[in-house]
Every structure is written in structure tokens, then in C-alpha cells.
C-alpha positions as CSV (number, residue, x, y, z in Angstrom):
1,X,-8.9,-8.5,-19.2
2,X,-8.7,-4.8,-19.2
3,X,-5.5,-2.7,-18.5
4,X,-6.1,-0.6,-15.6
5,X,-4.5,2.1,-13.5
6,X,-4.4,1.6,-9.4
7,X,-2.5,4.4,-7.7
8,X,-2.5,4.4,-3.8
9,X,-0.4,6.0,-1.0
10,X,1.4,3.6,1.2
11,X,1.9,5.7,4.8
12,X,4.2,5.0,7.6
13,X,2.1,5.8,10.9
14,X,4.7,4.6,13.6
15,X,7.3,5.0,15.0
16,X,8.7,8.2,14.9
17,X,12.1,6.5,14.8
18,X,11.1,4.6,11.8
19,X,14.2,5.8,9.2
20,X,16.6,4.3,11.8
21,X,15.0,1.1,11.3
22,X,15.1,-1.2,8.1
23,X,11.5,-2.0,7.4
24,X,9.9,-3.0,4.2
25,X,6.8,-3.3,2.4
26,X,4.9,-5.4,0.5
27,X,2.5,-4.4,-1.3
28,X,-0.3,-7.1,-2.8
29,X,-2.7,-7.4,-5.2
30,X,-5.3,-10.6,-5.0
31,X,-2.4,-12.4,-3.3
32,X,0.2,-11.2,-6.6
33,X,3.0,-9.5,-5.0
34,X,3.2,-6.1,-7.3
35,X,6.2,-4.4,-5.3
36,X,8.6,-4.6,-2.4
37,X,10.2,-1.8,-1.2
38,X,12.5,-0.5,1.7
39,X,11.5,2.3,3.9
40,X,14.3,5.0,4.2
41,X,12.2,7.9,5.1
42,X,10.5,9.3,8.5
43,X,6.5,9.8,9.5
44,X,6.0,12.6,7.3
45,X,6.6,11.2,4.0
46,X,4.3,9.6,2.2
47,X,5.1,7.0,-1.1
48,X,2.8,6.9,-4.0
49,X,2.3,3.7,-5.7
50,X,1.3,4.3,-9.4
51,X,0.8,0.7,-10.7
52,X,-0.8,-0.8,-14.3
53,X,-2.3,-4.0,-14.2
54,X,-4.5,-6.3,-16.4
55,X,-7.6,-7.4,-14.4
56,X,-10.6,-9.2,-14.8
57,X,-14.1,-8.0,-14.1
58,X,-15.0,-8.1,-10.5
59,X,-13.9,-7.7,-6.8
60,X,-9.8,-7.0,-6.2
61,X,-8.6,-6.7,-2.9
62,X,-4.9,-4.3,-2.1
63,X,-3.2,-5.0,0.7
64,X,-0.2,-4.0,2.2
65,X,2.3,-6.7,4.4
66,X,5.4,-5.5,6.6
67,X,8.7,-7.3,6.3
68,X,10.0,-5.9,9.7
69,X,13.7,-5.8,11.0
70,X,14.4,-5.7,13.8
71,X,11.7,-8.2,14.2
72,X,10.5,-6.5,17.2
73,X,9.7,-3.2,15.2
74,X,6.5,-1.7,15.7
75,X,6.2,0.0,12.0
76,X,2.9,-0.1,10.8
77,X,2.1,0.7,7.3
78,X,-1.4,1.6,5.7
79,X,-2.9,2.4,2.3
80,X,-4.9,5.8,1.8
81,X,-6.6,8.0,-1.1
82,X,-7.3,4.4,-4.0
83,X,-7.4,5.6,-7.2
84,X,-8.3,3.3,-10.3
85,X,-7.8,4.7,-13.5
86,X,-7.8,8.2,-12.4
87,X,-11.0,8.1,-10.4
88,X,-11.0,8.3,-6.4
89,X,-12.7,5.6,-4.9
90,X,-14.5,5.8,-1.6
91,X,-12.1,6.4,1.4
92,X,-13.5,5.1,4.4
93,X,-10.7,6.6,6.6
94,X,-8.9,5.4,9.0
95,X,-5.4,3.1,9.0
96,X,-6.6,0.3,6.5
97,X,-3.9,-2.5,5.9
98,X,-6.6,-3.8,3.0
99,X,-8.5,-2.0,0.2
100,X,-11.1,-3.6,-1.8
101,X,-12.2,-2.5,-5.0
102,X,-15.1,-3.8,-7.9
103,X,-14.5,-3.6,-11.5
């Protein structure tokens, strides 16, 4: 296994009343939980995710998971601009709850 670099932004698309709420996120890698954290801030900011890892050869999958509260929240969450080891990797745009990657 190789020690590698993933950074990735984790955006807050909705709703605009979001830093009233108490949201969390997940954030996953190949079903290994890497980090949890609450969401304190509004729309406009944006949380970087600068993460080291050891990984194998082959295809690794990001993925981001809500932990809502109130339950009835409408926060969505989505991953943007995948960087591994200092290298952009192709952004498809869009609001992607999943980024795959190949070593």
C-alpha cells in the first residue's frame, strides 16, 4: 500500500437556513468512515477535506452520508474539485454524493 493524499470540498447546497439546523456529515472512504463533522456554517461556505490514507492499487469510491437533525431536514451535502496527491481529477459537475477514483 501506498500513502496517498485525497483532498475534496464537501458543499452544503440547501437550505438557506442550514446553520440554524444541526446537520452532520460523514464522509467515507470504501465503506471506512474517515471523518464526521458538524455543519455550523451557511450555503456559502465551503469545507476542505485534506485527508492521508494508505491504499491499495485500484478503484476507491468517496462518498459523503448526512446525519440529519431534525430528521425532517432537507440538507443536502456534495463532494466537488477530487484531488489525489496533488493532481485534479476529472470533475464531472454537478451535485455528486459519490466520487470514484483508480489508482
Amino acid at each position: 500500500m501506498i500513502e496517498n493524499n485525497i483532498y475534496v470540498e464537501v458543499h452544503c447546497l440547501r437550505p438557506s437556513w442550514i446553520s440554524d439546523e444541526k446537520n452532520k456529515y460523514r464522509l467515507y472512504l470504501n465503506d471506512e468512515l474517515l471523518s464526521e463533522r458538524d455543519w455550523t456554517w451557511g450555503l456559502n461556505t465551503v469545507v476542505a477535506e485534506n485527508i492521508w490514507v494508505n491504499l491499495p492499487a485500484g478503484n476507491h469510491i468517496l462518498k459523503i452520508e448526512p446525519i440529519l437533525y431534525p430528521a425532517n431536514s432537507i440538507a443536502y451535502f456534495a463532494l466537488r474539485h477530487l484531488k489525489l496527491n496533488s493532481r485534479f481529477l476529472p470533475d464531472w459537475g454537478g451535485e455528486r454524493t459519490e466520487l470514484s477514483f483508480l489508482l
